[in-house]
N, C-alpha and C positions, 0 to 999 in steps of 0.2 A: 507492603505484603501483597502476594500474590494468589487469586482464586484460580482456582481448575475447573472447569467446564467441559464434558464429552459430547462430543457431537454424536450421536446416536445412529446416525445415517453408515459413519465408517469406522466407529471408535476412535478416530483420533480424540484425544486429547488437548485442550488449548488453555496459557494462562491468560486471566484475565486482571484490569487492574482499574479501581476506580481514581480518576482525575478528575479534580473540585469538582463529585458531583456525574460525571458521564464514566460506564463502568464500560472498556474497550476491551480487547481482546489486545493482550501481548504478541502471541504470535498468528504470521499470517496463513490464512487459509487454506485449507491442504485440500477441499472437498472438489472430487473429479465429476461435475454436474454433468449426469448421465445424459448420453447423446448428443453433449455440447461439445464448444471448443475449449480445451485449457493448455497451458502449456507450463514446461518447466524452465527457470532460467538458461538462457541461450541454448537448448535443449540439451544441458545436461542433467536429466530424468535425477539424478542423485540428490540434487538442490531445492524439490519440493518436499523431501521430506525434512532437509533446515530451513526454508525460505518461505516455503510455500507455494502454493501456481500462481500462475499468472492467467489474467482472465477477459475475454471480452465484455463489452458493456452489457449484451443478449445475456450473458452467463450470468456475469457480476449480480443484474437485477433478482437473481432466485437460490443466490450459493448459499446464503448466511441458513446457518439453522435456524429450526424452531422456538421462539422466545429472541433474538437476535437478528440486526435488520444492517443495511448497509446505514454508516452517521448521513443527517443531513449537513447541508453545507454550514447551518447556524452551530450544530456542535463542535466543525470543524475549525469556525472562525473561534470559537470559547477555546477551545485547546488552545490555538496559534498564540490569542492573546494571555491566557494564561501563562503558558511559558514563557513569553515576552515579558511576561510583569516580574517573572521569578526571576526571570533573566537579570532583568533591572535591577531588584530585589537584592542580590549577590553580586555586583556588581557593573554585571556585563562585560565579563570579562570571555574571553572568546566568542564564537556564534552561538546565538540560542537554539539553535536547531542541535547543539552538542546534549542538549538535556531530554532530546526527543531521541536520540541517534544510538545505537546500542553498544557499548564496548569491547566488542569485536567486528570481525569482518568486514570492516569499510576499508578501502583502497587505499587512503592514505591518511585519514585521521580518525582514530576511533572517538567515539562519542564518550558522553560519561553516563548518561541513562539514566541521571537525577531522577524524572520522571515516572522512572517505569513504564515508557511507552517502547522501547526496547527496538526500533526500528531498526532493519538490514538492508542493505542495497539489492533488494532483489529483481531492482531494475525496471524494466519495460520492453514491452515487446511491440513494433510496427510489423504487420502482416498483410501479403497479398493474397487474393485465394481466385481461384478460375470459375469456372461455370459450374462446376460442380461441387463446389465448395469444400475443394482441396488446397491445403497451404501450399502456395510456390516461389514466393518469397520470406524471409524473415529475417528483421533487420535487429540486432539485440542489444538494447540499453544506448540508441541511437535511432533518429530520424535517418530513412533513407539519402539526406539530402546532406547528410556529415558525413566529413573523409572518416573524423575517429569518434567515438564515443569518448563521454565527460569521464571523469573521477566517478565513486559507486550514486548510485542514486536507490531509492525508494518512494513509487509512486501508489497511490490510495485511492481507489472511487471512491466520491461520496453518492448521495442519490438526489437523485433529479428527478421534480415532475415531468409528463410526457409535453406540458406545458412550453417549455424551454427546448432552445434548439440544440443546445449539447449540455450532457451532462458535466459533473465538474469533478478536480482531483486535486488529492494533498501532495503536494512535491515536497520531498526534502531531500538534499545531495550538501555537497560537500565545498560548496562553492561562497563567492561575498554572500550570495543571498539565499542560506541555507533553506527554508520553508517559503514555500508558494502555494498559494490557492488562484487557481484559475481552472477555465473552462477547458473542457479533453475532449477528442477527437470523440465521439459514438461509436465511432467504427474502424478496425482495423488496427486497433491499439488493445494492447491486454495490460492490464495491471495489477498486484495486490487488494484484496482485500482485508480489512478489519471491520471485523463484523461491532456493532456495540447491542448494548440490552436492551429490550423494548423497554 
């Protein structure tokens, strides 16, 4: 079952859903943090309002509302494992990241959403900006250094202290190895948010 949460800032509305325990946010972040950067899936503007923006790391660190915080990387790794376990649990029969994945909108294999974490391929976004810190490149749901972009993907900050040299993100796409946790670029990369509860 799913809870409703309004972000008070712009009235959007977001579902929320507690996993053994960590209560996230079902869908991703729509909030345009004044004076920052965000963007919308390979900038067609009509996609943050099913997807949500996409955000740099500067942004990411202040988007979540009040009561709600970006996951740290430990809640991130409880998710991964947990759904690994259920995975097991039932079988394991197809990728476990199909239980995280939402059943719609992925590219080539919809998800089943067991979970209620309902994830969308809203992608990722690599950005250049000039001196003036205007965008003059943008490279969409692809590193600059690929001829094509993968199948859908769906990428997540989590937070990091200022301790660490880069902060880190939940990957999950459509590929052998659906869910990845690793370290992300600080800069020049924007991604989804899911905010979770204090």
């Amino acid at each position: 079952e799913y809870g409703l949460v309004t972000d008070e800032r712009d009235g959007n509305v977001y579902r929320t859903v507690n996993i053994d325990g960590t209560v996230w946010f079902v869908d991703n972040l729509k909030y345009d943090v004044p004076g920052g950067l965000t963007f919308c899936n390979c900038g067609d503007t009509t996609s943050c309002d099913a997807w949500g923006r996409l955000y740099p790391w500067t942004e990411a660190k202040v988007a979540c509302p009040a009561g709600w915080r970006l996951p740290i990387l430990e809640e991130a790794q409880h998710l991964v494992a947990f759904t690994r376990q259920t995975h097991y649990d039932l079988g394991g029969c197809n990728y476990d990241g199909d239980l995280l994945r939402a059943t719609e909108g992925w590219k080539y294999e919809q998800g089943n959403n067991m979970l209620g974490f309902g994830a969308v391929p809203a992608g990722l976004k690599y950005f250049e900006l000039d001196g003036f810190s205007t965008v003059t490149e943008e490279y969409c749901n692809k590193w600059p250094w690929e001829v094509n972009g993968g199948g859908g993907r769906a990428s997540f900050w989590l937070y990091s202290d200022t301790l660490k040299r880069r902060p880190d993100a939940l990957f999950l796409d459509e590929s052998s190895k659906p869910i990845d946790l690793s370290s992300a670029s600080d800069v020049k990369t924007a991604y989804s948010i899911r905010c979770v509860k204090e």
